[in-house]
N, C-alpha and C positions, 0 to 999 in steps of 0.2 A: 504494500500500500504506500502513495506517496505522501509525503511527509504534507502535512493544509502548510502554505505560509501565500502570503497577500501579492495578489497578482495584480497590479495597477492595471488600472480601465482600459481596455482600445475601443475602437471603432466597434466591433463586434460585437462588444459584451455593453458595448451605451447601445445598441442596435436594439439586444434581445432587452435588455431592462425596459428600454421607453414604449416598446412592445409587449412589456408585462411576462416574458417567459422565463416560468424556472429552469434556471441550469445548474449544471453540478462543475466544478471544476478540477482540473487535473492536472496539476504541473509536473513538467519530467525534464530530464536533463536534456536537451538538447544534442544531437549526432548528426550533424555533417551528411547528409546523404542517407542518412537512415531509415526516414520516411516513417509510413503507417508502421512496416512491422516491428519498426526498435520500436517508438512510441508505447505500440500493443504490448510488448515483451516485458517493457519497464514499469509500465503501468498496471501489468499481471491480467489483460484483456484479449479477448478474442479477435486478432485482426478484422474478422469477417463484420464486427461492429467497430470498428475502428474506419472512419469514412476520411479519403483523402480531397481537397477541394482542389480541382483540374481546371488553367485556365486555358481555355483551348482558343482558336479561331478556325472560320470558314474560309473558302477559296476568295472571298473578298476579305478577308484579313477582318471579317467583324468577330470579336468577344465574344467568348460562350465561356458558363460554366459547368462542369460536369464532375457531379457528387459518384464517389465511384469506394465499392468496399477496400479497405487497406489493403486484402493481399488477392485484391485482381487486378487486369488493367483493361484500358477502354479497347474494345475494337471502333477504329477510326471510320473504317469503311459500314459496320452495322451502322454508328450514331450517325454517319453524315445520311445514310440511306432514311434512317428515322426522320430527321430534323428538316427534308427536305435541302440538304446542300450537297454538292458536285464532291468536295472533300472537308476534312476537317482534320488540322493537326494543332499538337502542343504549340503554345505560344514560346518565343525564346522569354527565358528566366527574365529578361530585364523588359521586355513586352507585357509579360501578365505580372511584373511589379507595375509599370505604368497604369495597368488597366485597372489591378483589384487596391491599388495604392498600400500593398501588404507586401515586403520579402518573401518569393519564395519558401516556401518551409514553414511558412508561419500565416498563408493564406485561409483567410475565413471567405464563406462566401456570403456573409455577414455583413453589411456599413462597406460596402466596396465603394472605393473611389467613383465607378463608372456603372452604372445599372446596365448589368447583364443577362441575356436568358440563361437560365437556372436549369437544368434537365439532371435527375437523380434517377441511378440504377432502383429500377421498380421494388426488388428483393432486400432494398434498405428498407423501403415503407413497411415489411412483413415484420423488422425488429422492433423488440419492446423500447430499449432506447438506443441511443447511436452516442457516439463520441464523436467531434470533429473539432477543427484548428478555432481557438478562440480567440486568433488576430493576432498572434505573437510567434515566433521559433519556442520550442517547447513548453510549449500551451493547449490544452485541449478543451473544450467543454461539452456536457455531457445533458442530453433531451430525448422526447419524442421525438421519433423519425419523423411526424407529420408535422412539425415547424416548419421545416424546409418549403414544405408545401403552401402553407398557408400564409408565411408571409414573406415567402420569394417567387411565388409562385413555379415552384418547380418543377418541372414535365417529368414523367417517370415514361424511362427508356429501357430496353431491352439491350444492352454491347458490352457485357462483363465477358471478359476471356478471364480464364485461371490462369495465375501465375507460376511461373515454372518453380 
């Protein structure tokens, strides 16, 4: 279990409060590249509730976000088929800081810099609650999967692949 101590405010967590949502919070140490499954590991969590926030764009370089389980990753080619676009790749790291105004690693899809469309793997919505980035590198917070939905309005998509 990770030790409570006092996580100052971001964008995210002024997002869910002024919204009125209970969340739980999670702080863990931070790792470089570690992503959802250190997070999960450290925090003694089941990656598959452990949700990473994706900031993607379309063949016209528009902003998407894509809530996807820690230890899957997106198929590019399912979500752009879904979303109605041609393709759909990762933004580079310094692009979806522009866009979600968060450091990679510590992207909420929360109080984003830029209002983006929100699309969540459908089989997050089946979890009782989900863990996700709460606007900091080793930060997490913890809800109802149907948050996402109700006040990001987030499309629930079918393009989880297993990770190797």
């Amino acid at each position: 279990m990770a030790k409570k101590e006092h996580v100052s405010e971001t964008p995210a967590t002024a997002f869910l409060k002024a919204n009125g949502v209970a969340f739980t919070e999670h702080p863990y140490e931070y790792l470089e590249h570690g992503g959802a499954q250190h997070s999960a590991q450290v925090l003694g969590l089941d990656p598959f509730t452990v949700v990473k926030t994706l900031v993607m764009e379309d063949e016209k370089a528009r902003p998407l976000v894509v809530l996807m389980h820690g230890n899957r990753t997106v198929s590019t080619k399912n979500l752009a088929r879904q979303i109605g676009a041609k393709s759909v790749q990762p933004c580079k790291p310094e692009v979806a800081n522009r866009h979600s105004g968060y450091l990679v690693g510590g992207t909420s899809p929360f109080g984003t810099r830029k209002q983006m469309p929100v699309y969540i793997e459908e089989s997050i919505l089946a979890l009782p609650r989900i863990v996700l980035n709460g606007g900091r590198r080793g930060y997490l917070v913890g809800m109802a999967p149907q948050v996402c939905v109700k006040l990001l309005g987030a499309r629930p998509v079918n393009c989880a692949l297993a990770d190797e």
